[in-house]
Biopython code that builds the backbone (N, CA, C, O; Angstrom):
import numpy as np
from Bio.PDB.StructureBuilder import StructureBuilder

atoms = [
    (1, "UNK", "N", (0.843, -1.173, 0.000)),
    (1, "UNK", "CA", (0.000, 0.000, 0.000)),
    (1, "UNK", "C", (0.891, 1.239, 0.000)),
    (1, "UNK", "O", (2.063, 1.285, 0.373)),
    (2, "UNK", "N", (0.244, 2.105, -0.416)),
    (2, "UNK", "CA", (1.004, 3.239, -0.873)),
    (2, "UNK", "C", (0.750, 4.410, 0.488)),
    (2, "UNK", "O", (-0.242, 4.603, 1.190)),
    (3, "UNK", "N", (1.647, 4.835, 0.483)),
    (3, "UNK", "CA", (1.749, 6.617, 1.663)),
    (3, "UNK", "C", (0.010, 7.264, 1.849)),
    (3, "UNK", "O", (-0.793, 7.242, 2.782)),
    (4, "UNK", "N", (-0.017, 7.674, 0.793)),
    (4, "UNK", "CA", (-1.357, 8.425, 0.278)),
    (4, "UNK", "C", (-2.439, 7.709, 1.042)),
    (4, "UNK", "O", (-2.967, 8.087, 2.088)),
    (5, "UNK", "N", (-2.770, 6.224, 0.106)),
    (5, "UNK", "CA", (-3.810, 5.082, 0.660)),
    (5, "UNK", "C", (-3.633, 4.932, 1.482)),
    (5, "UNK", "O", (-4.744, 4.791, 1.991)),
    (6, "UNK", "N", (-2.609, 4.771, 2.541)),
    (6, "UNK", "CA", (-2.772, 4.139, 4.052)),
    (6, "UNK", "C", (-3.600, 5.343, 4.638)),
    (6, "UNK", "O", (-4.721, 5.082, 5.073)),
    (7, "UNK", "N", (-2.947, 7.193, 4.704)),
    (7, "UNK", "CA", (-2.718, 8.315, 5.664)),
    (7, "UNK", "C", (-5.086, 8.192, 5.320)),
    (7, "UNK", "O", (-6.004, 8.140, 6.139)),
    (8, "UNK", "N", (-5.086, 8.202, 3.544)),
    (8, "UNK", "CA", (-6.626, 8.041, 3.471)),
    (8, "UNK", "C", (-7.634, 7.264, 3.975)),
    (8, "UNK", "O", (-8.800, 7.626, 4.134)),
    (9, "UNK", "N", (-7.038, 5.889, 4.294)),
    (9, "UNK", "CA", (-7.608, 5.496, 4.605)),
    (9, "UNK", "C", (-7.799, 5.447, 6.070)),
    (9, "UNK", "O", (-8.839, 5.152, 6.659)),
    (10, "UNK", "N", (-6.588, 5.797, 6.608)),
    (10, "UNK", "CA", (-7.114, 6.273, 8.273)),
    (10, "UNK", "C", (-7.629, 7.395, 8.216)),
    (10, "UNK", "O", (-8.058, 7.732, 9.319)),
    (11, "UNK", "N", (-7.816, 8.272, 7.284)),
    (11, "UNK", "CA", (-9.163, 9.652, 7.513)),
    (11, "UNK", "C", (-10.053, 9.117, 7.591)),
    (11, "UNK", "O", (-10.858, 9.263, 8.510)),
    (12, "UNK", "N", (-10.225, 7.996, 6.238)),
    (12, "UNK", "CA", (-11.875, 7.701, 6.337)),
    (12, "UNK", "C", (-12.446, 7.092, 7.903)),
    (12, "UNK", "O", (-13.356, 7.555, 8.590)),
    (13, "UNK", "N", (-11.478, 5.781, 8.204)),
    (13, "UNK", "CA", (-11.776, 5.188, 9.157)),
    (13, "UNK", "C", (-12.001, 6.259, 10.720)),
    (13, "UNK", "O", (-13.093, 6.249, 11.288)),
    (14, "UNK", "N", (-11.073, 6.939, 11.143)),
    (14, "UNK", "CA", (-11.465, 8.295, 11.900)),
    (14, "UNK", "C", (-12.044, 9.301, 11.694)),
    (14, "UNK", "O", (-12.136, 10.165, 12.566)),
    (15, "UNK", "N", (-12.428, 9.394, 10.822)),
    (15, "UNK", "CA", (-13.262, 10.677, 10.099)),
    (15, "UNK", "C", (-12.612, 11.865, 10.493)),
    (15, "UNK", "O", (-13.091, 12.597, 11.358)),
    (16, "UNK", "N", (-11.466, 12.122, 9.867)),
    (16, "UNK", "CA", (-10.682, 13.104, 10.162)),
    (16, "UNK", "C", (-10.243, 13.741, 8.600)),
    (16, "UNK", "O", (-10.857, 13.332, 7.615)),
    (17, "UNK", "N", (-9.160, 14.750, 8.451)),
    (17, "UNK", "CA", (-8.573, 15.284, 7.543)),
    (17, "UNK", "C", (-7.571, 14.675, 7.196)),
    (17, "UNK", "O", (-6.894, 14.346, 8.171)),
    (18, "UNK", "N", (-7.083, 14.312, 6.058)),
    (18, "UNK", "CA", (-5.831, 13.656, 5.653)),
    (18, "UNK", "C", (-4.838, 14.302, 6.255)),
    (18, "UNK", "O", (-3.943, 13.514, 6.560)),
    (19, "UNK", "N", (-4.543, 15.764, 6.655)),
    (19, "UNK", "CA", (-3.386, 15.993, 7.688)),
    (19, "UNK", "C", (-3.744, 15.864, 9.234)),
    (19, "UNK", "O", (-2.844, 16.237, 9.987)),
    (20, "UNK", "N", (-4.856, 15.420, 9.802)),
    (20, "UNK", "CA", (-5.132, 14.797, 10.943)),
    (20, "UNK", "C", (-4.842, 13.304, 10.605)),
    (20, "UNK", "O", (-4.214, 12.574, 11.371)),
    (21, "UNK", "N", (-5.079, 13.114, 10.037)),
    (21, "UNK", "CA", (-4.761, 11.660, 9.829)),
    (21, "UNK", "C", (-3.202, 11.303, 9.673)),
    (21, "UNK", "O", (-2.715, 10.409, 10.364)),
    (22, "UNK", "N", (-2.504, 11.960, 8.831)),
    (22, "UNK", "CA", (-0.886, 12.322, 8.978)),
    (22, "UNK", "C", (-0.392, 12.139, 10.019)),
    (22, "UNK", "O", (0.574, 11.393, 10.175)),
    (23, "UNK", "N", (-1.007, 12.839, 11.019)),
    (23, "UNK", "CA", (-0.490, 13.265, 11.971)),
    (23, "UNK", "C", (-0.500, 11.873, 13.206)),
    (23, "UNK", "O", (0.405, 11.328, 13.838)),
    (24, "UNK", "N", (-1.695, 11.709, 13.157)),
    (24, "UNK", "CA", (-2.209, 10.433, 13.865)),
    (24, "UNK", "C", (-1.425, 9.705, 13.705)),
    (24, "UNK", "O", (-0.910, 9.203, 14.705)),
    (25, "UNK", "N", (-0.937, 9.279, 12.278)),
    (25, "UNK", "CA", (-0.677, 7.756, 11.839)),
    (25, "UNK", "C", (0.664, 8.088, 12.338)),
    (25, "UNK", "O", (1.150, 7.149, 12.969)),
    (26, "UNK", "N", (1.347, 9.029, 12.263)),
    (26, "UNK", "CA", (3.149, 9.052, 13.021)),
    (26, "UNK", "C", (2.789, 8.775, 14.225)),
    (26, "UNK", "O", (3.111, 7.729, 14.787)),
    (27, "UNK", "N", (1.866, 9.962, 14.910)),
    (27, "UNK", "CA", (2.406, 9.648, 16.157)),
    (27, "UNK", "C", (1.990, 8.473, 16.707)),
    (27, "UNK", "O", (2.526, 8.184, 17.776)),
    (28, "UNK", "N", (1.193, 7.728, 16.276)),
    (28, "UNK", "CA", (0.762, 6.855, 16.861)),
    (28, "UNK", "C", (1.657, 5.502, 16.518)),
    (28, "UNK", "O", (1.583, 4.630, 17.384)),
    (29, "UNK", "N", (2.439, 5.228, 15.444)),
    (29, "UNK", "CA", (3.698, 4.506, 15.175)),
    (29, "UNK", "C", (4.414, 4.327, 16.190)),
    (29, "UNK", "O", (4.717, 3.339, 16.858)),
    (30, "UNK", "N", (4.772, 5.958, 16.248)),
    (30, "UNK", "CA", (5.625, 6.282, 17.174)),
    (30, "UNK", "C", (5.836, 5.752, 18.604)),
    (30, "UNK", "O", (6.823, 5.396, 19.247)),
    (31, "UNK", "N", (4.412, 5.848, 18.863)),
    (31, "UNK", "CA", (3.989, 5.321, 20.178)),
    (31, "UNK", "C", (3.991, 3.957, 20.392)),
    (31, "UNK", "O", (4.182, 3.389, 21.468)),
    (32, "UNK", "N", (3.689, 3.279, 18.927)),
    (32, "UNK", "CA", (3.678, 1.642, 19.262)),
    (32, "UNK", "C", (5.357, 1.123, 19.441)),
    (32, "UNK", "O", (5.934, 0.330, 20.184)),
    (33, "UNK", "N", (5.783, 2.073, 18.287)),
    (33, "UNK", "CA", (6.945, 1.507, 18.872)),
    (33, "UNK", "C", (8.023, 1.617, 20.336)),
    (33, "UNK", "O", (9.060, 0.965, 20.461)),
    (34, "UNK", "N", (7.586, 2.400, 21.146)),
    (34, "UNK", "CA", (7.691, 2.433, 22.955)),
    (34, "UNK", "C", (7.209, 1.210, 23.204)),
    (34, "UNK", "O", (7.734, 0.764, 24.225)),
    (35, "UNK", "N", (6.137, 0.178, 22.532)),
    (35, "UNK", "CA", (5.349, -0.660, 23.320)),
    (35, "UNK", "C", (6.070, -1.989, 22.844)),
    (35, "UNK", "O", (6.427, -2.854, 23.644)),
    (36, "UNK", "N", (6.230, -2.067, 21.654)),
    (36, "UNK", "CA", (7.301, -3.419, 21.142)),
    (36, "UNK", "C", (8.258, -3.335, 21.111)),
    (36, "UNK", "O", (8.869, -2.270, 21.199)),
    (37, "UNK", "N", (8.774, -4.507, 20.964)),
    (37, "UNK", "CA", (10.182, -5.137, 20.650)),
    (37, "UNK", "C", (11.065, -4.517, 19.533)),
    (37, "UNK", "O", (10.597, -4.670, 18.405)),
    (38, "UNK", "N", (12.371, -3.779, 19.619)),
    (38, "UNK", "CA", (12.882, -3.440, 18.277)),
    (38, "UNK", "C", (12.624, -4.435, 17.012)),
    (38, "UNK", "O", (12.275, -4.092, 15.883)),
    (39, "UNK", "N", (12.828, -5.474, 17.383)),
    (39, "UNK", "CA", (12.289, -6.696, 16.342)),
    (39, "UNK", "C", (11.132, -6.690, 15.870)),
    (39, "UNK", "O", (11.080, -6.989, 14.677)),
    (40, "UNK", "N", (10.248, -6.475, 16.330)),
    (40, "UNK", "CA", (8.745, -6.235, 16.028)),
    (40, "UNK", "C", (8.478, -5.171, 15.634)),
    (40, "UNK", "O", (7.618, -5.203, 14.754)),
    (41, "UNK", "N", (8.996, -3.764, 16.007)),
    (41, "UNK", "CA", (9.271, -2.636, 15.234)),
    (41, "UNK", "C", (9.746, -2.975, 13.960)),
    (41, "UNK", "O", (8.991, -2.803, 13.004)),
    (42, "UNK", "N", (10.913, -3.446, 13.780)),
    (42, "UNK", "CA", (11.212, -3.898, 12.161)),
    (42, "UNK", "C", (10.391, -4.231, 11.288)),
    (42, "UNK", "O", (10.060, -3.707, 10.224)),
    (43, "UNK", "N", (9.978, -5.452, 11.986)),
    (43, "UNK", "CA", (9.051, -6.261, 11.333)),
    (43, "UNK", "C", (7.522, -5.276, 10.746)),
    (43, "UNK", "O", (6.858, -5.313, 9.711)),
    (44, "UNK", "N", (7.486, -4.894, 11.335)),
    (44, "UNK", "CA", (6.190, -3.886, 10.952)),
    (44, "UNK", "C", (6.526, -3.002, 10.105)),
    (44, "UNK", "O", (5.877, -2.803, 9.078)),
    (45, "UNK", "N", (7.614, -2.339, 10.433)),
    (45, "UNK", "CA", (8.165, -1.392, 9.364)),
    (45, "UNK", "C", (8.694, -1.616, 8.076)),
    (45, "UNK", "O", (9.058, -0.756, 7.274)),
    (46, "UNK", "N", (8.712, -3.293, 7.895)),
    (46, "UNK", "CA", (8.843, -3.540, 6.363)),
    (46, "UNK", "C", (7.921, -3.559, 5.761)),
    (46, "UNK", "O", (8.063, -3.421, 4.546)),
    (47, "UNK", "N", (6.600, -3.728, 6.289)),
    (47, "UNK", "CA", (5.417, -3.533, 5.936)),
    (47, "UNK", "C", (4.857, -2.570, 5.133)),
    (47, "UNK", "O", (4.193, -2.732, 4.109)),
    (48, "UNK", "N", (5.191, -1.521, 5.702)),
    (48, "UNK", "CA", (4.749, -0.273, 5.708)),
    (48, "UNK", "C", (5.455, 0.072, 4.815)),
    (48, "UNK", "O", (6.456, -0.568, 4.492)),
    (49, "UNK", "N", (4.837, 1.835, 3.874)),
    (49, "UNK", "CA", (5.522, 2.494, 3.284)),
    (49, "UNK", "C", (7.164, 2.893, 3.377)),
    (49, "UNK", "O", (7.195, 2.284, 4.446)),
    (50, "UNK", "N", (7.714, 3.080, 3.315)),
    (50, "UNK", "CA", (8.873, 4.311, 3.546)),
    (50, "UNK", "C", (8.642, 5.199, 4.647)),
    (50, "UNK", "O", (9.174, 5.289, 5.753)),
    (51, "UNK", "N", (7.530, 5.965, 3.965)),
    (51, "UNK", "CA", (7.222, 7.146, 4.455)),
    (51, "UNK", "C", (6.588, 7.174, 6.245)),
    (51, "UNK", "O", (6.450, 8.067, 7.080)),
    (52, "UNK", "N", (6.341, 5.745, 6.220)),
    (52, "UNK", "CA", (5.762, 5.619, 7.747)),
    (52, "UNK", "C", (6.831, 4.520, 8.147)),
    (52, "UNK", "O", (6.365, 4.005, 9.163)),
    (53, "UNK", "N", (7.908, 3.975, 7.878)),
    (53, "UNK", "CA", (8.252, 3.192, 8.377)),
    (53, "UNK", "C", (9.457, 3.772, 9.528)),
    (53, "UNK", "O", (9.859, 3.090, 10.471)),
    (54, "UNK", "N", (9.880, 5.055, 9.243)),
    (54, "UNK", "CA", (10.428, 5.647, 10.100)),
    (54, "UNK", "C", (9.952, 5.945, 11.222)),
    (54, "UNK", "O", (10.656, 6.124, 12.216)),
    (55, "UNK", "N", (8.945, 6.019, 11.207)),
    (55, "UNK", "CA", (8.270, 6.520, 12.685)),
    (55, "UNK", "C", (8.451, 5.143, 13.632)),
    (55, "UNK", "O", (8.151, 5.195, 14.825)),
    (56, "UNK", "N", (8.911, 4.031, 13.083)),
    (56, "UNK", "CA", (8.874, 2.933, 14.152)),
    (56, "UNK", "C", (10.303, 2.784, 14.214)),
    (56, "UNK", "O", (10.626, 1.662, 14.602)),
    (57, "UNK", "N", (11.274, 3.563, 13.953)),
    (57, "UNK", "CA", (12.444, 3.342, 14.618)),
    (57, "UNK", "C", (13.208, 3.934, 16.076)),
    (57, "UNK", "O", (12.992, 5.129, 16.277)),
    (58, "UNK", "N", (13.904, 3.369, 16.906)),
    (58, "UNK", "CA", (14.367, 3.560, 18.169)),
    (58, "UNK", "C", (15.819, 3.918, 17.434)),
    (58, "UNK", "O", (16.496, 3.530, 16.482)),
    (59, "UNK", "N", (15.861, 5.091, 18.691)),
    (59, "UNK", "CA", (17.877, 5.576, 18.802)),
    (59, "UNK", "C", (18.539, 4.320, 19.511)),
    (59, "UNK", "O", (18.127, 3.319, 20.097)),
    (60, "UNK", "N", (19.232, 4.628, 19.318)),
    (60, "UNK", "CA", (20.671, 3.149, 19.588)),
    (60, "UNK", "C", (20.330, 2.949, 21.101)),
    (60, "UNK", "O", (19.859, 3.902, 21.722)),
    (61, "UNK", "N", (20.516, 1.928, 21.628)),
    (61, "UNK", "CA", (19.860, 1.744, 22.755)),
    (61, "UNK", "C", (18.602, 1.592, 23.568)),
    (61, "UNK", "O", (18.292, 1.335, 24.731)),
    (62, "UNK", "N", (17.938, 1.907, 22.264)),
    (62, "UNK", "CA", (16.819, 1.861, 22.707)),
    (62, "UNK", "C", (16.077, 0.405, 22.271)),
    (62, "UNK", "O", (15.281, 0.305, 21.337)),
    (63, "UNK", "N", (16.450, -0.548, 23.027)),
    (63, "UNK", "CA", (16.017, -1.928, 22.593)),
    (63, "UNK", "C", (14.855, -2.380, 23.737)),
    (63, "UNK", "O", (14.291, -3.472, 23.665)),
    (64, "UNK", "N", (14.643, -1.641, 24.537)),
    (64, "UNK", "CA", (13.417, -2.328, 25.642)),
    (64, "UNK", "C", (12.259, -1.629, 25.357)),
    (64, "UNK", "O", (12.069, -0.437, 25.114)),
    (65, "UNK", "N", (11.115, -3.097, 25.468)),
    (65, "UNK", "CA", (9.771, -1.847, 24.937)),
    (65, "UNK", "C", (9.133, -2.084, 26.535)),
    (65, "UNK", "O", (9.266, -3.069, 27.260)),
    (66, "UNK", "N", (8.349, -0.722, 26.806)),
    (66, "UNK", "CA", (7.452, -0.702, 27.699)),
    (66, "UNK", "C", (6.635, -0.923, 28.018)),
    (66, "UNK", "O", (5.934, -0.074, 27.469)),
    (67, "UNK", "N", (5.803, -1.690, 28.772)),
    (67, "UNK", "CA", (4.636, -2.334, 28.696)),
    (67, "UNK", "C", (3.786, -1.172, 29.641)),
    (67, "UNK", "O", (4.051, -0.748, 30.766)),
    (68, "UNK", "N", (2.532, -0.804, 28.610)),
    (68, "UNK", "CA", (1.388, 0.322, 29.092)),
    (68, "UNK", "C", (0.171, -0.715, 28.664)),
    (68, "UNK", "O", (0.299, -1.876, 28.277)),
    (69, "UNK", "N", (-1.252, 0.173, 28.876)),
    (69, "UNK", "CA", (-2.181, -0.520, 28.467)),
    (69, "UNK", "C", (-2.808, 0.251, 27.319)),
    (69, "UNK", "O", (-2.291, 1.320, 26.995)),
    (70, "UNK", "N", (-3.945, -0.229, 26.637)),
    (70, "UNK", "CA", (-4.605, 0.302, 25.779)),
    (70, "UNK", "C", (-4.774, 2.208, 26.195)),
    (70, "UNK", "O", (-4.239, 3.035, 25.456)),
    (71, "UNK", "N", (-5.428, 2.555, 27.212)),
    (71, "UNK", "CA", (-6.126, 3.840, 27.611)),
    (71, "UNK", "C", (-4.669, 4.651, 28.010)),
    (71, "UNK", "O", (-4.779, 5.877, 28.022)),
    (72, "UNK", "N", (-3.315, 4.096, 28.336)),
    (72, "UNK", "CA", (-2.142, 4.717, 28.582)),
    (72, "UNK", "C", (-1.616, 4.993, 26.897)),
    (72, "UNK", "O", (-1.083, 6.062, 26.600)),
    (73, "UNK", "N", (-1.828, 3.946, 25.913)),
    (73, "UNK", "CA", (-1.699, 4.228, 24.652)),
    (73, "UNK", "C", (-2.155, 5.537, 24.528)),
    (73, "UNK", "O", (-1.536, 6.593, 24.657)),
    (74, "UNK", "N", (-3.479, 5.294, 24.223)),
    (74, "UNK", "CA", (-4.415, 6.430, 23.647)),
    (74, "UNK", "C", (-3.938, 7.791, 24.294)),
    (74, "UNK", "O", (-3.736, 8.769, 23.575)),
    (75, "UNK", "N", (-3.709, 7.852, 26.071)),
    (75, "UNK", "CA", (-3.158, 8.963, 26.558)),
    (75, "UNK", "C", (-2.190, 9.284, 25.916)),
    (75, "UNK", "O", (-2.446, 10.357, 25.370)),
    (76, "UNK", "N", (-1.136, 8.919, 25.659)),
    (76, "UNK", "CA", (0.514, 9.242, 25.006)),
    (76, "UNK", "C", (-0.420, 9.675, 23.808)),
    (76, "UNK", "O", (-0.870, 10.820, 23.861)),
    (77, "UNK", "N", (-0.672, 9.075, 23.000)),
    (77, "UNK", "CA", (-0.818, 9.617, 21.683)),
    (77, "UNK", "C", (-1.517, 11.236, 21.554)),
    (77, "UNK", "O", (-1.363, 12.140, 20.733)),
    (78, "UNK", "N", (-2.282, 11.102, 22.697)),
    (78, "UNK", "CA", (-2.885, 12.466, 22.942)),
    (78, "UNK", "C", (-1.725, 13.528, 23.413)),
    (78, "UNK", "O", (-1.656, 14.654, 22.920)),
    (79, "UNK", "N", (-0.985, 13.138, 24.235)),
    (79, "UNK", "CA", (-0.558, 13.902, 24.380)),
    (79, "UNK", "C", (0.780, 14.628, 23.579)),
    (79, "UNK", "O", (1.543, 15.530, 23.924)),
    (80, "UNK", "N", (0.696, 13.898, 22.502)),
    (80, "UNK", "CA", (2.017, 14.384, 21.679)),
    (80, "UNK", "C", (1.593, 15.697, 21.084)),
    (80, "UNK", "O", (0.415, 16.004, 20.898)),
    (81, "UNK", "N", (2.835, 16.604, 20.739)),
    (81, "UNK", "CA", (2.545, 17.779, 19.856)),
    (81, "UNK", "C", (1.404, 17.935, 18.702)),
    (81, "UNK", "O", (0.628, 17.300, 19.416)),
    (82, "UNK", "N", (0.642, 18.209, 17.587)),
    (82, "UNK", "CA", (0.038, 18.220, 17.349)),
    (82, "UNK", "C", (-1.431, 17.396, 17.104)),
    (82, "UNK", "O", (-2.278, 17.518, 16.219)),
    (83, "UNK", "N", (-1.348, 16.505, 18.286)),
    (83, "UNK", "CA", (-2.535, 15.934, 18.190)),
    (83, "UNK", "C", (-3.698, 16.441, 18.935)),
    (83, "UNK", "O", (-3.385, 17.065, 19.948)),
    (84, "UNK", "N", (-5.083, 16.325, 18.676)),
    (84, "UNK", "CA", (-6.089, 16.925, 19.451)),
    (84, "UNK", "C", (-6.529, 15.738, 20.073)),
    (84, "UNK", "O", (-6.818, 14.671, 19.531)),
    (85, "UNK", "N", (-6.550, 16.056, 21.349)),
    (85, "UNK", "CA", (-6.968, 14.945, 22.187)),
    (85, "UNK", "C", (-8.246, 13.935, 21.972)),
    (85, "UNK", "O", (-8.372, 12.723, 22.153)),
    (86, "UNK", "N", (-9.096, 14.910, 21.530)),
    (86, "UNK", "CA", (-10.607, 14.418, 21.549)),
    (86, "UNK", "C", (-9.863, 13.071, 20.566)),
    (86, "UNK", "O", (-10.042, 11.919, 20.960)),
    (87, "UNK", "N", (-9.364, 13.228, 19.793)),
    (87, "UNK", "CA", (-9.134, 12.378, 18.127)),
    (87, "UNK", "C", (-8.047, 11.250, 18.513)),
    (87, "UNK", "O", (-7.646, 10.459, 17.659)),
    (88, "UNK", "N", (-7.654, 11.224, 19.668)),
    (88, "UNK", "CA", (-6.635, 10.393, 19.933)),
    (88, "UNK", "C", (-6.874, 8.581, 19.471)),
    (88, "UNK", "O", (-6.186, 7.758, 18.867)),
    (89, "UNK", "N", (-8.377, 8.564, 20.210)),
    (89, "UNK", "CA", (-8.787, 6.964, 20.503)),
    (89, "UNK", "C", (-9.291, 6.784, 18.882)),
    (89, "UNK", "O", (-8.585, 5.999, 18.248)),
    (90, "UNK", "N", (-10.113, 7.238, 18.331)),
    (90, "UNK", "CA", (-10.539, 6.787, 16.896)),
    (90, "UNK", "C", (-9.236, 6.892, 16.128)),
    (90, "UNK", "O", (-9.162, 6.148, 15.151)),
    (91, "UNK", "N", (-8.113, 7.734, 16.401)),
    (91, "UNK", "CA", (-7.108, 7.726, 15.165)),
    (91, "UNK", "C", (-6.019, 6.208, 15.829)),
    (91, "UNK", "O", (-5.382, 5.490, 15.058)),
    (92, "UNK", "N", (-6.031, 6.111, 16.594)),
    (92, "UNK", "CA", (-5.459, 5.028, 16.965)),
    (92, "UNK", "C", (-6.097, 4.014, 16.817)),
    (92, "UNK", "O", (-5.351, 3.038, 16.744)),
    (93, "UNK", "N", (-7.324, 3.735, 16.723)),
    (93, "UNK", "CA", (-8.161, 2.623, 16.600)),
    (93, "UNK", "C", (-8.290, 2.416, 14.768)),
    (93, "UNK", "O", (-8.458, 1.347, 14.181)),
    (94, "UNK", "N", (-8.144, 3.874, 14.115)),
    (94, "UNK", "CA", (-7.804, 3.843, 12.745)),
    (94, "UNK", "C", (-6.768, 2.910, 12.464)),
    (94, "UNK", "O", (-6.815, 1.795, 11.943)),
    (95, "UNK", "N", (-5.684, 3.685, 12.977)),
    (95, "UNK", "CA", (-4.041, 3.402, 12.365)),
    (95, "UNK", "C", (-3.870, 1.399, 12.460)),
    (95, "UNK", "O", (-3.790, 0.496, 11.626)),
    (96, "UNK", "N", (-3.878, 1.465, 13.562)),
    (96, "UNK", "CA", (-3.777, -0.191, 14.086)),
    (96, "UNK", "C", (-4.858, -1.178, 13.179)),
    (96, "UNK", "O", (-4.726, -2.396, 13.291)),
    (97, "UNK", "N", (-5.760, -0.712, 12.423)),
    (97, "UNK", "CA", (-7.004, -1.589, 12.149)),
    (97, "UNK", "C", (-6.403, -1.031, 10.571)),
    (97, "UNK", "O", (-7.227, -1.503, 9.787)),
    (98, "UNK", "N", (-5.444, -0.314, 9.816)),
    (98, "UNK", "CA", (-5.713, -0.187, 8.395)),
    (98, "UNK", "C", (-4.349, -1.642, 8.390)),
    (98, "UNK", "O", (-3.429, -1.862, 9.178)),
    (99, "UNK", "N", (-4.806, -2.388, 7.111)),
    (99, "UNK", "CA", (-4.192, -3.187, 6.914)),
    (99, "UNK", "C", (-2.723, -2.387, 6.267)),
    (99, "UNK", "O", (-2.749, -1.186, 5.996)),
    (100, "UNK", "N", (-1.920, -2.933, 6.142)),
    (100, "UNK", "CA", (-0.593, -2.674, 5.665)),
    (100, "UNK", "C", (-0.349, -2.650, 4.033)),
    (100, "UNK", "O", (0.775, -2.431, 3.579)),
]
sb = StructureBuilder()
sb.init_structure("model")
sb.init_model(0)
sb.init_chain("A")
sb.init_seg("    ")
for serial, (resi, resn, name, xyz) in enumerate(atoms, 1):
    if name == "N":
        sb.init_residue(resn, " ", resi, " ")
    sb.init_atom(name, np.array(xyz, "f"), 0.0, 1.0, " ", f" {name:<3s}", serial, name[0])
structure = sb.get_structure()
């Protein structure tokens, strides 16, 4: 799947703007990857575009993932720089549910 089709298809699925949806789909990468395994980060990120596969990489050392729960997810994601809180749980429930 292509950059474009994935970021669209998490608008549709959140009913958001393709740059809400942008936005979502990093940070929320971002966030999964705090929760897995660098290995499992990889693994996902071959999946994925290019363009999103960066968002699942860790700085050197950073090989331990943290174990949170679903509603600690959704919090982090809210709370990153341009996300609006209200949009946190549907864009995350987007991102994770668009197939690869």
């Amino acid at each position: 799947m292509e950059y474009e089709d994935f970021v669209n298809a998490v608008a549709t699925r959140a009913k958001v703007s393709t740059d809400q949806a942008a936005t979502l789909t990093g940070v929320t990468l971002e966030t999964l990857a705090d929760r897995i395994s660098a290995g499992q980060a990889e693994d996902l990120a071959y999946q994925l575009p290019d363009r999103l596969a960066g968002h699942l990489s860790r700085p050197l050392g950073g090989e331990m993932a943290t174990s949170f729960r679903l509603d600690e997810f959704v919090r982090r994601v809210g709370d990153r720089p341009g996300v609006d809180r209200a949009l946190a749980g549907a864009g995350v429930r987007a991102v994770l549910t668009t197939p690869p």
